[in-house]
C-alpha positions as CSV (number, residue, x, y, z in Angstrom):
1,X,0.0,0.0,0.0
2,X,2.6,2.7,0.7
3,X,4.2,1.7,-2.6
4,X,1.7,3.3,-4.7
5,X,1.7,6.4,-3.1
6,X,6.0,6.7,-2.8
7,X,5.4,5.6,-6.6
8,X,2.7,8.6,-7.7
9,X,4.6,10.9,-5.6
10,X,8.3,10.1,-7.6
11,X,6.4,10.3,-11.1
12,X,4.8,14.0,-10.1
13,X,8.5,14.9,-8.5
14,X,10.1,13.9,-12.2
15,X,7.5,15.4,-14.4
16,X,8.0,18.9,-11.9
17,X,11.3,18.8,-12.9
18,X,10.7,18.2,-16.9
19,X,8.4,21.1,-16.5
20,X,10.8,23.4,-15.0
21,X,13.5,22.7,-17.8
22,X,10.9,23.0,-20.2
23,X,10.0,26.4,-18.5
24,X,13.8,28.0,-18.7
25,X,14.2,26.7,-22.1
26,X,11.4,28.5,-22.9
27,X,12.2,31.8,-21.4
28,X,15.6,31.8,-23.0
29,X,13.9,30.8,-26.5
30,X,11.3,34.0,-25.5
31,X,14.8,36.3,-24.7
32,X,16.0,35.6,-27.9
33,X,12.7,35.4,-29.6
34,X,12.0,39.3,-28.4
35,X,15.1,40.6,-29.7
36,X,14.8,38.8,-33.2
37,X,11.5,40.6,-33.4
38,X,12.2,44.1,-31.9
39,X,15.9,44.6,-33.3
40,X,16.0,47.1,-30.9
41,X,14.5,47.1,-27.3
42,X,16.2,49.6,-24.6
43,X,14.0,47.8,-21.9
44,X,16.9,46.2,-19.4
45,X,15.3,42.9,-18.0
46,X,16.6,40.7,-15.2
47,X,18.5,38.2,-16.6
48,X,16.6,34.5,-17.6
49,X,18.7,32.0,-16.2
50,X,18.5,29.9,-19.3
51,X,20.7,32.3,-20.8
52,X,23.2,31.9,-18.0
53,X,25.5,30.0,-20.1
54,X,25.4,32.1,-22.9
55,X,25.5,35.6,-20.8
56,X,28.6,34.4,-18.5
57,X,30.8,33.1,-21.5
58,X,29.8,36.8,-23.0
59,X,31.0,38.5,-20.0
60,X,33.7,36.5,-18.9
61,X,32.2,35.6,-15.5
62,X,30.9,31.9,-13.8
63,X,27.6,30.7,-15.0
64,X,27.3,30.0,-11.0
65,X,27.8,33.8,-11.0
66,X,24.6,34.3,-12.8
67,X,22.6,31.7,-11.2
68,X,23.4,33.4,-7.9
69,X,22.9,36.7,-8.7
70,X,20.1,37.1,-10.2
71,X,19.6,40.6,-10.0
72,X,23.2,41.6,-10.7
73,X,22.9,40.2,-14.3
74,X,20.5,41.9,-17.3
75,X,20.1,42.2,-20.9
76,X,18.4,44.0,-23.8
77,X,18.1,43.8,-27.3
78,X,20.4,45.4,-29.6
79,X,20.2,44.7,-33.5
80,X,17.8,41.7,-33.4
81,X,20.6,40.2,-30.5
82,X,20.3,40.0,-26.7
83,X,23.4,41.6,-25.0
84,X,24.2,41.3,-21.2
85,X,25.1,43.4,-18.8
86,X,27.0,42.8,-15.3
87,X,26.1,45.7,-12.8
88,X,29.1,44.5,-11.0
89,X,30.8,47.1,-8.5
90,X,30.5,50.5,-10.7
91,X,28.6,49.8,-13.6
92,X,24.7,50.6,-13.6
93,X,23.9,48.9,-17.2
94,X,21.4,52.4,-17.7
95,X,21.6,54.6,-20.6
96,X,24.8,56.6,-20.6
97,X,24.6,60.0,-19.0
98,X,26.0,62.1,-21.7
99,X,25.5,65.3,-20.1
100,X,28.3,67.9,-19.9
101,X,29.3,70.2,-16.9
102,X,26.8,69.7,-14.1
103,X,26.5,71.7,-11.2
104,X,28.0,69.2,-8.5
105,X,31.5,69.0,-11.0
106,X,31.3,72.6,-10.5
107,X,30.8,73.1,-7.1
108,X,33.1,70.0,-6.8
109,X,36.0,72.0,-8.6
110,X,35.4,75.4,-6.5
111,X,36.3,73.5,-3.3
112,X,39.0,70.9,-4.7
113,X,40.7,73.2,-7.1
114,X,43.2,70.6,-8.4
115,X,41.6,67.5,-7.6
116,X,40.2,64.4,-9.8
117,X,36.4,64.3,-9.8
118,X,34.9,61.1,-8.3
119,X,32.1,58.8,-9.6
120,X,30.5,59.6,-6.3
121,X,29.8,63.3,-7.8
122,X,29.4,62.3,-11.3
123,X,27.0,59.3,-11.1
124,X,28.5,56.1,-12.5
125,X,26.9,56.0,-15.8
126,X,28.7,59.2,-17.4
127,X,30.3,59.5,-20.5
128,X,32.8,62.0,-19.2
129,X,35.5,62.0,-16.4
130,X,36.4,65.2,-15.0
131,X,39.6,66.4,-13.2
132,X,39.3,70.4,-11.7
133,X,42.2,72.5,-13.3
134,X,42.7,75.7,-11.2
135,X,39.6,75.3,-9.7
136,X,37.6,74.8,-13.1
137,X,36.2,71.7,-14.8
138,X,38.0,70.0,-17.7
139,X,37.3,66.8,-19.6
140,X,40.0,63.8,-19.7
141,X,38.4,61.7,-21.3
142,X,35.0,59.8,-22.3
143,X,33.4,56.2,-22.7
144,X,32.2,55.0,-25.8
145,X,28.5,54.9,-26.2
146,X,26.8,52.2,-28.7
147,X,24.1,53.4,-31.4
148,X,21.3,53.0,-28.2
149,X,23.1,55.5,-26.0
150,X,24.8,52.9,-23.1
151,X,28.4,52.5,-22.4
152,X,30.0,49.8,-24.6
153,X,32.1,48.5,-22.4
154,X,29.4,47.7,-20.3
155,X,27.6,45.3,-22.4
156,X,28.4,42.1,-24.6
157,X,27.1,39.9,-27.2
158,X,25.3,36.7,-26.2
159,X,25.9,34.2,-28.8
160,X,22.7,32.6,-30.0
């Protein structure tokens, strides 16, 4: 008697499982599927863990990385392709913030006359860095943005 219940309970267990592969298959197939049809899609979504694979080969990470991290790991679509994005320590995986000369690098400079400007008063997703010259703001140099306005560096191909 307690066979057939340790027996019904080992098939529902298996099939579970079949459905959850058949599940993450599926959500990868929809990832890729999205950004064949859009081309383009600036929406950043949490990473499907189907794509782990793919995504951590991309970024040069563990796929155990990904599976454990959920949240730290995104993507969008870029030219009919799904590209992946690791917020990591500095990197916020946003649209670049291509703005010039804000107030805080200015107020920055006026009290550090000769100092580098820090991501801290910058925000991590601009373009620019800043270093204060004499008490005035100068460019050193800037990130390269890709035709959807993030920072390339930022984000990778996933192979399909």
């Amino acid at each position: 008697m307690i066979r057939a219940p340790l027996h019904s309970l080992v098939i529902a267990l298996l099939l579970a499982g079949m459905a959850s592969c058949l599940t993450a298959g599926a959500a990868a197939a929809d990832a890729i599927a999205r950004c064949r049809a859009k081309g383009n899609d600036d929406t950043v979504r949490a990473m499907p863990p189907a794509l782990a694979r793919g995504a951590a080969s991309a970024l040069g990470v563990e796929t155990s990385d990904i599976r454990g991290n959920p949240r730290r790991f995104v993507y969008r679509c870029m030219n009919g392709a799904v590209w992946a994005c690791d917020h990591g320590a500095n990197i916020t995986c946003a649209r670049a913030d291509a703005e010039g000369e804000t107030q805080g690098v200015a107020e920055f400079c006026k009290a550090n006359p000769d100092e580098t400007v820090p991501m801290v008063v910058t925000g991590h997703g601009a373009v620019h860095s800043w270093t204060c010259e004499n008490g005035r703001p100068k460019i050193t140099g800037a990130r390269q943005v890709d035709g959807r306005g993030f920072i390339a560096d930022d984000w990778r191909r996933v192979d399909q």
